[in-house]
Structures are given as C-alpha cells and as structure tokens.
Phi, psi and omega in degrees: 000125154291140186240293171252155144187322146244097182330139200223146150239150193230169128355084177235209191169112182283142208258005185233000171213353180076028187270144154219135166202185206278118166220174199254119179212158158246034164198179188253017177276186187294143160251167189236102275171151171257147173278131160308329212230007184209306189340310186287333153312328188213073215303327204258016189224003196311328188272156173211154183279079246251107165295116182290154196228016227238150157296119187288118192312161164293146210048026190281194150161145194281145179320193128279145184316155190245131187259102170277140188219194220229152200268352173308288193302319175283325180241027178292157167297159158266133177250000000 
C-alpha cells in the first residue's frame, strides 16, 4: 500500500468548525495545522487535525494518526 507520493494540493476540513480549505501534501491523512476559521477561538487549543476530503486513490492507504498532547502532558512531575 502507498502511503506517500507526489505532492499535491487538496482539500481539507476541520473537524471542530467545518472550515475547509486548501493544503499542499504528499498524502491523504490528516494534516495538523492551525484552522483559518476556529484556531483563533481556541488560543490554547490552536492545533487541530484537518481531515483530507480528497478520494483515497486506489491502492493508497493513510499515514498513522499523530497523538496531540498539551505542554501540560510534557512537563507534568512524575509522582
């Protein structure tokens, strides 16, 4: 299965305000991204996983998902 290959622009569409607009990839998973249309809403939240809306080619298949974490999740002490 491909996974990447030739850079493209596509579609995408944030899954917290329904904004879609245009990005440059060389694959059809999620990209991670600040939203034009929600980002600004949610200062402590800016990233979001932006869903490709592009038909996945035949023999494709999407990266694996990216675990987002909060600087909260990076400096807690361990007790």
């Amino acid at each position: 299965m491909q996974v990447t290959g030739k850079y493209s622009h596509k579609t995408y569409k944030c899954p917290r305000c329904g904004h879609e607009e245009s990005h440059g990839t060389n694959h059809f998973g999620k990209i991670y991204v600040s939203c034009k249309g929600c980002s600004w809403k949610n200062p402590m939240q800016p990233i979001v996983a932006m869903e490709c809306q592009e038909p996945l080619p035949e023999g494709w298949t999407v990266p694996e998902e990216w675990k987002i974490v909060t600087l909260g999740d990076v400096t807690q002490t361990p007790t």
